[in-house]
C-alpha positions as CSV (number, residue, x, y, z in Angstrom):
1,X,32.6,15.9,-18.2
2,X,30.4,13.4,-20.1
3,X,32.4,10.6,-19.3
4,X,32.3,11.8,-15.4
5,X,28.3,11.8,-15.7
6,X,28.3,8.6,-16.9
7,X,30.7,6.8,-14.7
8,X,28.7,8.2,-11.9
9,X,25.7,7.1,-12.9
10,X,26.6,3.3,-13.7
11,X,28.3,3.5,-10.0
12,X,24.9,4.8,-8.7
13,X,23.1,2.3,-10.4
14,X,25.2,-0.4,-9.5
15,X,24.5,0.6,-5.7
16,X,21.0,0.9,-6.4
17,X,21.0,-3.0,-7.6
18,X,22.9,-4.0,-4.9
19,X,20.5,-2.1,-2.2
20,X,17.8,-3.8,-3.8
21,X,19.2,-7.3,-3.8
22,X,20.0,-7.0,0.2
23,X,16.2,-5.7,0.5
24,X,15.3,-9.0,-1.1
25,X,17.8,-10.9,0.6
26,X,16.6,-9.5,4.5
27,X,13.0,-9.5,3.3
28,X,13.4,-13.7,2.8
29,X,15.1,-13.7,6.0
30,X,13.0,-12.0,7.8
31,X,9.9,-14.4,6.4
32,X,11.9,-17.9,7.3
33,X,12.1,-16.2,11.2
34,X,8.7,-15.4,11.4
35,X,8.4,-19.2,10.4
36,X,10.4,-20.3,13.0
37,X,9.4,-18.3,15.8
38,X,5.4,-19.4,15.0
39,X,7.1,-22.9,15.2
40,X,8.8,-22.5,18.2
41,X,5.4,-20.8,20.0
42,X,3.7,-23.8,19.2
43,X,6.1,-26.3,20.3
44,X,6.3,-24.2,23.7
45,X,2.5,-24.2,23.9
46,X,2.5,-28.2,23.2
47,X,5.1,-28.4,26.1
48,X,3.3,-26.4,28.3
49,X,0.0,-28.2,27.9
50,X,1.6,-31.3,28.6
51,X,3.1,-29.8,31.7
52,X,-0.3,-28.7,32.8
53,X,-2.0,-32.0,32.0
54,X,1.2,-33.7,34.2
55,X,0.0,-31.5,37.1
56,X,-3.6,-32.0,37.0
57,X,-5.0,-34.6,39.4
58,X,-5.8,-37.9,37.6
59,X,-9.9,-38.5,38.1
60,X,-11.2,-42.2,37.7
């Protein structure tokens, strides 16, 4: 019965590593797309400004 305990509870453990290494994984993933998607807001504000500035009527 020992044994039993004991096998189960290096399985457990061994799923509790591995849970904890995917919430580390996601958790750096999830950081590089908040990255990206603040890059991509700002290169679709840049391009919209520049669309806006084509529109405007040139003054001299």
């Amino acid at each position: 019965m020992k044994e039993q305990l004991e096998a189960r509870m290096n399985e457990l453990k061994a799923e509790l590593e591995a849970g904890r290494q995917m919430i580390q994984e996601l958790d750096e993933k999830r950081t590089q797309l908040g990255y990206t998607l603040t890059r991509i807001s700002g290169a679709i504000q840049v391009l919209e400004e520049l669309a806006a500035a084509e529109e405007a009527p040139v003054q001299a």
